[in-house]
N, C-alpha and C positions, 0 to 999 in steps of 0.2 A: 430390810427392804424399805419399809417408811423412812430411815435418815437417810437411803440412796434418793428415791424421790423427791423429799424434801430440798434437797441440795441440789438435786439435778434444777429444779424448778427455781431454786433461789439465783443458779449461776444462769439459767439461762433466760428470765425474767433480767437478769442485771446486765448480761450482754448486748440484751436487743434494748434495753434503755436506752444505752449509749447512742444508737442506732435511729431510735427512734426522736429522742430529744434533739439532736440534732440534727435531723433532716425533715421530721415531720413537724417538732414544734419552731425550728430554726432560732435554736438556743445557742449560743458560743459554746466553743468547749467550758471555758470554766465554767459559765452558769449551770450546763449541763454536768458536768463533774460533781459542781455542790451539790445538786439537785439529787445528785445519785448515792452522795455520802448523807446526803438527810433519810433517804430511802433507806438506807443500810445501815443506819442508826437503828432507826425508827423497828426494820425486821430484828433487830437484836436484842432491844429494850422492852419492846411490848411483851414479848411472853414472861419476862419479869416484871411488870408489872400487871399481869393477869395472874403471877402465881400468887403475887403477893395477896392480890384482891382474893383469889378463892380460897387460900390461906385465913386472910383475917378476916373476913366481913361476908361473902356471897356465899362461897362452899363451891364444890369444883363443877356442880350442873348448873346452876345459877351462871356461875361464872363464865359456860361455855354457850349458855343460852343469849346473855347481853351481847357475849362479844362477837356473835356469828349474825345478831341483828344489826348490831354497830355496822360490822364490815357489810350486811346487805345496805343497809342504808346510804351509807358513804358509796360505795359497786354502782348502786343505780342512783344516786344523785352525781356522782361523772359521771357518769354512760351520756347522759340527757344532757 
């Protein structure tokens, strides 16, 4: 049930990019296309690099603790 949601959220988060970058931030398509391959990096590679960190260095609550401030932090510094 959690990899259906997850997925559900990651495609339909990347659909309305599209949608969005282009019409609300009035991005070309390519700049928007990059813009969406950076994003789809970016969800691919972080959670290896969070394994790795609670692997070798934080431990897996630490590690879940920094990275859920991180993303509030970054959440409401866009928002504003």
């Amino acid at each position: 049930g959690g990899e259906f949601c997850g997925a559900l959220a990651y495609y339909g988060v990347g659909t309305n990019l599209v949608s969005y970058l282009t019409k609300m931030q009035q991005q070309s398509n390519v700049v928007a296309a990059s813009n969406i391959a950076f994003w789809q990096g970016t969800c691919y590679l972080s959670p290896l690099l969070g394994a790795f960190l609670a692997d070798s260095y934080w431990g897996r609550h630490r590690t879940i603790v920094i990275s859920l401030t991180t993303f509030t932090v970054v959440s409401v510094g866009i928002s504003q």
